[in-house]
LUMVOKOL-948179 format. One line per field, with one value per atom (N, C-alpha, C): residue number from 0; x, y, z. Coordinates in Angstrom, 3 decimals, m for minus. Example, Ala and Ser with C-alpha at 12.3 -4.5 7.8 and 13.67 -1.06 7.14 Angstrom:
resi	c(0:0:0:1:1:1) .
c1	c(13.190:12.300:13.200:12.850:13.670:12.900) .
c2	c(m5.690:m4.500:m3.300:m2.250:m1.060:0.030) .
c3	c(7.800:7.800:7.800:7.080:7.140:7.870) .
***
This chain:
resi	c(0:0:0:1:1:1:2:2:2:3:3:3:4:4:4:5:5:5:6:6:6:7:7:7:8:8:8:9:9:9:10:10:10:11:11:11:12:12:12:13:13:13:14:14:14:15:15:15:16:16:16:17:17:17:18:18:18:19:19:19:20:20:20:21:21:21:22:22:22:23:23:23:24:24:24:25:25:25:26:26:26:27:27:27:28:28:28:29:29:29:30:30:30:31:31:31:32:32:32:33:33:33:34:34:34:35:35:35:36:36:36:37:37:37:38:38:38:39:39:39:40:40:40:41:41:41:42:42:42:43:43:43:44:44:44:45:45:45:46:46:46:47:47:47:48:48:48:49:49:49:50:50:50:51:51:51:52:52:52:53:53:53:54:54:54:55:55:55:56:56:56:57:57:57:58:58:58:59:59:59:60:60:60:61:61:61:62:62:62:63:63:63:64:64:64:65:65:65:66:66:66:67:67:67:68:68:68:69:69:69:70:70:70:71:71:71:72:72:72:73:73:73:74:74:74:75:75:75:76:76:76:77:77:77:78:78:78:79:79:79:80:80:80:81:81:81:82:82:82:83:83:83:84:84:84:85:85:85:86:86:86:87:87:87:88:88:88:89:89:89:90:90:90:91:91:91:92:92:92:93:93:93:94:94:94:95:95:95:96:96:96:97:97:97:98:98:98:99:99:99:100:100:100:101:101:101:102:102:102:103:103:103:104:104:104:105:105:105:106:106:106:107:107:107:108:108:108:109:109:109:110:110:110:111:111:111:112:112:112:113:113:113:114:114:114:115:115:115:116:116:116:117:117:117:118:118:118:119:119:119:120:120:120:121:121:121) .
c1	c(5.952:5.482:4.437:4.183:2.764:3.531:3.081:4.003:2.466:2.803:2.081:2.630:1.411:1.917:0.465:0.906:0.279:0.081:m0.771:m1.058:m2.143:m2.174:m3.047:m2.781:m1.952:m1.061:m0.772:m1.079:m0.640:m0.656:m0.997:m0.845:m2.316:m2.909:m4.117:m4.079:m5.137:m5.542:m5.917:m5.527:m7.078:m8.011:m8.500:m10.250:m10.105:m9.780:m9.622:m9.652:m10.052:m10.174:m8.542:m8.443:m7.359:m8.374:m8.274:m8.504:m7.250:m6.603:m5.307:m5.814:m4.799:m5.575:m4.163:m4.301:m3.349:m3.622:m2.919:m3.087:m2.057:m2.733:m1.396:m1.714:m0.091:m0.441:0.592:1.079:1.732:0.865:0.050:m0.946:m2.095:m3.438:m4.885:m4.694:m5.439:m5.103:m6.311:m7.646:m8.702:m7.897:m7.061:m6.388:m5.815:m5.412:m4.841:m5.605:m5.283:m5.571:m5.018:m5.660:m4.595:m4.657:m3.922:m3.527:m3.088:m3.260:m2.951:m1.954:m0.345:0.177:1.175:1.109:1.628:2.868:3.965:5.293:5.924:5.604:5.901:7.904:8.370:9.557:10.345:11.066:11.426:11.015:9.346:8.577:8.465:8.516:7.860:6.387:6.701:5.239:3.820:2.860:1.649:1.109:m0.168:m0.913:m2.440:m3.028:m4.025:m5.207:m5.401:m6.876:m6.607:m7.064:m7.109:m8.191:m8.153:m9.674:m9.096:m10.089:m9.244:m9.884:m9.725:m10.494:m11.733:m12.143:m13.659:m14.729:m13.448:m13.842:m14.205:m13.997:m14.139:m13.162:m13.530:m12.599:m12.158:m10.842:m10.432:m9.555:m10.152:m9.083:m8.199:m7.650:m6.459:m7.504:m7.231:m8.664:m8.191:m7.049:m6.706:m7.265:m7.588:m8.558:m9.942:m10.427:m12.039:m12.526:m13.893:m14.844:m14.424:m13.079:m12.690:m11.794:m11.662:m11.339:m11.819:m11.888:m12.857:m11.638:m10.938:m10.465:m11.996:m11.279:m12.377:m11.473:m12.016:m11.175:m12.090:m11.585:m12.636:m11.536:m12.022:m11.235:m10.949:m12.421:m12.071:m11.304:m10.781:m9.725:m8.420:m8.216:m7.372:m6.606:m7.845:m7.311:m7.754:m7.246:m7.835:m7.424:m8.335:m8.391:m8.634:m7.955:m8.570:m8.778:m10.387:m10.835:m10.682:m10.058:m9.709:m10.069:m10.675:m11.850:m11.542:m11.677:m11.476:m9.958:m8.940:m7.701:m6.966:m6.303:m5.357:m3.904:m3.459:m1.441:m0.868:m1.632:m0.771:m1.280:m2.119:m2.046:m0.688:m0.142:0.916:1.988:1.895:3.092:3.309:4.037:4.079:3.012:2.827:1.585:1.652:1.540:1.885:1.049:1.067:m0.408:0.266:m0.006:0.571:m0.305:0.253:m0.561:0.015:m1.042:m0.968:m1.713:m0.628:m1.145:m2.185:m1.917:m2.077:m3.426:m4.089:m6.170:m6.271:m5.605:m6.519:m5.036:m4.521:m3.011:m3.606:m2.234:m2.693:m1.432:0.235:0.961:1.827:2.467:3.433:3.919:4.703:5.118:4.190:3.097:1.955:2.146:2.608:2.175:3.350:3.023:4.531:4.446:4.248:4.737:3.656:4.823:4.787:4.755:4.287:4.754:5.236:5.576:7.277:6.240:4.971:4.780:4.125:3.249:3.160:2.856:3.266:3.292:2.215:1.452:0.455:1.012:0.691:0.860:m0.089:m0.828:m1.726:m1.037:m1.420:m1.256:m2.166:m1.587:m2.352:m3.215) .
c2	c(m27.819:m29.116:m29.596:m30.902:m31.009:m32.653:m32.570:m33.471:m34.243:m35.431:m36.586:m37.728:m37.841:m38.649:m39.686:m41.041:m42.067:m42.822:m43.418:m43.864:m45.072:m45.501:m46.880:m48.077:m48.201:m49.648:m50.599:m51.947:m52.898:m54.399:m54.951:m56.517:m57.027:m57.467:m58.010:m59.874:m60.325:m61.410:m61.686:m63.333:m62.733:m62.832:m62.049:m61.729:m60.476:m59.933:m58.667:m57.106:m56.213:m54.778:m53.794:m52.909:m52.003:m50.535:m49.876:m48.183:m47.400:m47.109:m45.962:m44.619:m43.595:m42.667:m41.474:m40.674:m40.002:m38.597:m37.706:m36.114:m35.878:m34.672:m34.022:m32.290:m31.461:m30.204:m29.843:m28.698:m27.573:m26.918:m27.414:m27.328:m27.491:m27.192:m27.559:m28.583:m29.450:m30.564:m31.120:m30.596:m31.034:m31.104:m30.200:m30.160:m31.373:m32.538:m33.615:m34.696:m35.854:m37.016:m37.888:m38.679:m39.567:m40.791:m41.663:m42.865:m43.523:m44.966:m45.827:m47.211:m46.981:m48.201:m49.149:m49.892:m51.036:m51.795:m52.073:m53.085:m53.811:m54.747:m55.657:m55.776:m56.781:m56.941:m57.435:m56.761:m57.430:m57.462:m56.757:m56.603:m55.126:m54.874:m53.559:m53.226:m51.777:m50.955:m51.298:m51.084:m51.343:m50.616:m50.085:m49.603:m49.902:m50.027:m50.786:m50.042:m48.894:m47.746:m46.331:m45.385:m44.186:m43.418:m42.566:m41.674:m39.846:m39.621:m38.331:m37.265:m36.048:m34.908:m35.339:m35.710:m35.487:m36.580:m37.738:m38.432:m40.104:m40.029:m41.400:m42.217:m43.216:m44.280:m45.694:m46.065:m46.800:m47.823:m49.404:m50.273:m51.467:m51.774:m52.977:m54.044:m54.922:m56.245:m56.992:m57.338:m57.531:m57.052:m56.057:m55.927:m55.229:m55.287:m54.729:m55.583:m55.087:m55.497:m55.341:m55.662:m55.722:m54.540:m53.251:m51.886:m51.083:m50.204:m48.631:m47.112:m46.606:m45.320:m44.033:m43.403:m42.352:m40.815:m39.709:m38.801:m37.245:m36.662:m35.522:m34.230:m33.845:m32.198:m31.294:m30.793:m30.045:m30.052:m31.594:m32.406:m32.508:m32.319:m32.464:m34.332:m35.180:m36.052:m37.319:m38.537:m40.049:m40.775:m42.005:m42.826:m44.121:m45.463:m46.799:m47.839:m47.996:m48.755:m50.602:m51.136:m52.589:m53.566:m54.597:m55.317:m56.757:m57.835:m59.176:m59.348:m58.794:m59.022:m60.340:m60.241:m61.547:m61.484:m62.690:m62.691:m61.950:m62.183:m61.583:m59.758:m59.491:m57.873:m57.081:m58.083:m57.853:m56.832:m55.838:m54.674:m53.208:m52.663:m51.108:m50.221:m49.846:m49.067:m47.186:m47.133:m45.655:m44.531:m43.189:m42.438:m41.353:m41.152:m40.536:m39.332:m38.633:m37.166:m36.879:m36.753:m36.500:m35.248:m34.648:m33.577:m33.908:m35.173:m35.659:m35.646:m35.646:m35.645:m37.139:m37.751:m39.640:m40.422:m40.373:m40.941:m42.428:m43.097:m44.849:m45.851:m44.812:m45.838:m44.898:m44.853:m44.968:m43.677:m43.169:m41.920:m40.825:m41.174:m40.026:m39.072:m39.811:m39.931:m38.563:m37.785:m36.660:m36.207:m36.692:m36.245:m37.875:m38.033:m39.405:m39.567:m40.187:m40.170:m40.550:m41.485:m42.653:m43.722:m43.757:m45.579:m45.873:m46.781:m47.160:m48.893:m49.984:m51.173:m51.690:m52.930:m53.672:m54.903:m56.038:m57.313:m57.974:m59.096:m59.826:m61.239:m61.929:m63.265:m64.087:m65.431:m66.514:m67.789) .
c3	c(17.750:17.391:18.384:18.171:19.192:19.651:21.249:22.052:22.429:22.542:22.873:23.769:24.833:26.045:26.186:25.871:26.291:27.575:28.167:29.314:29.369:30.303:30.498:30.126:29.852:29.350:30.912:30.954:31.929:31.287:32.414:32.328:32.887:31.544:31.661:31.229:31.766:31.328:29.678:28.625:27.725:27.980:26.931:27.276:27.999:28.664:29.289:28.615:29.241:28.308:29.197:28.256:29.037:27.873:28.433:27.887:27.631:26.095:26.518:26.385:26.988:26.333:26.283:24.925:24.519:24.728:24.934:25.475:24.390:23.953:22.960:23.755:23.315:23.337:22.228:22.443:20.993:19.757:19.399:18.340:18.283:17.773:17.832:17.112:18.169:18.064:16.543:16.557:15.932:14.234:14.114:13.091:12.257:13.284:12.868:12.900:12.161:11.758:13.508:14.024:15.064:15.029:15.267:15.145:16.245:16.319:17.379:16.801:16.781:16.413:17.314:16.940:17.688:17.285:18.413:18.091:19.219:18.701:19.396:19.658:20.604:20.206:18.763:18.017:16.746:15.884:15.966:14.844:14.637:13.695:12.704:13.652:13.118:13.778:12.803:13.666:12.186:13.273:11.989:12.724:12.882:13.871:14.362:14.392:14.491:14.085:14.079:13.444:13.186:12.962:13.514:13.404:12.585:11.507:10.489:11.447:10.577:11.657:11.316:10.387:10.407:10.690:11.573:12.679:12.111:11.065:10.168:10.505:10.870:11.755:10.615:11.129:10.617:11.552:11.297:11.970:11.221:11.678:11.329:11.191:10.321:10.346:11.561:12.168:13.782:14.484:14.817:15.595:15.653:14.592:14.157:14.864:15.783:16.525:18.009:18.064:19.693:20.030:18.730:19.713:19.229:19.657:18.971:19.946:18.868:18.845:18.637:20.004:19.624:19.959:19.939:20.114:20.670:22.005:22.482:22.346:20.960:20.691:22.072:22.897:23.554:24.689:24.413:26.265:25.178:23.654:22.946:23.363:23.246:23.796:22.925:22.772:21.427:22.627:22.519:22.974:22.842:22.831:22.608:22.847:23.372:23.819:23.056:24.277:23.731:24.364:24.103:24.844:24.014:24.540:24.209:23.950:24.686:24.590:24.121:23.493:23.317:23.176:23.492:23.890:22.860:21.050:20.248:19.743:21.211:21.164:21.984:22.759:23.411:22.851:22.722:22.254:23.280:22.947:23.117:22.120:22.161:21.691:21.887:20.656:20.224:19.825:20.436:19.656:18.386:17.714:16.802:16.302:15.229:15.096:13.300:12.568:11.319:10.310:9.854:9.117:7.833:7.354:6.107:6.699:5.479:5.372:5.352:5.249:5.656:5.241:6.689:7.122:6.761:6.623:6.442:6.836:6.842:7.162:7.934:8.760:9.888:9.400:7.523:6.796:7.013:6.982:6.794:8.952:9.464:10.818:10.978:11.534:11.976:12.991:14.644:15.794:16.304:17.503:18.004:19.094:20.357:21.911:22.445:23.308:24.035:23.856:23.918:23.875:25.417:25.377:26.549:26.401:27.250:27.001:27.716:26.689:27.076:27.076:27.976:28.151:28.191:27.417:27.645:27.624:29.299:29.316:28.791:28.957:28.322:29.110) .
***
């Protein structure tokens, strides 16, 4: 299977940027669809942007304009850039990995990483 480990998550101001960035191994990675979702306490996961293999990007209308997922095959690595932060981006935040040709909800998604947590104060 293909294992995924997230990083760069802290405690920012709003208005503030944080960068995550996800490493996968077990599998070529270019193969999969990846995804970036988010949960808060008590709330359900959603997911907030995704990029397919063939690099066509997709975001949550939450946050279009203020993040951009991108992804470098040969570091087998996605990443997402988040910029104009606000309190209700505040979650754990997840990178995910999809076989499916143009994943869209959380089912399509099949290998997952522990999460890493963002805090934005107010």
């Amino acid at each position: 299977q293909v294992q995924l480990v997230e990083s760069g998550g802290g405690l920012v101001q709003a208005g503030g940027s944080l960068r995550l960035s996800c490493v996968a191994s077990g599998r070529t990675f270019s193969t999969y669809g990846m995804g970036w979702f988010r949960q808060a306490p008590g709330k359900e996961r959603v997911l907030v942007a995704a990029i397919r293999r063939s690099g066509i990007k997709y975001y949550a209308d939450s946050v279009k304009g203020r993040f951009t997922i991108s992804r470098d095959n040969a570091k087998n690595t996605v990443t997402l850039q988040m910029n104009s932060l606000k309190p209700e981006d505040t979650a754990v935040y997840y990178c995910a990995a999809a076989r499916a040709v143009v994943p869209s909800i959380a089912a399509d998604f099949d290998f997952w990483g522990q999460g890493t947590q963002v805090t934005v104060s107010s």
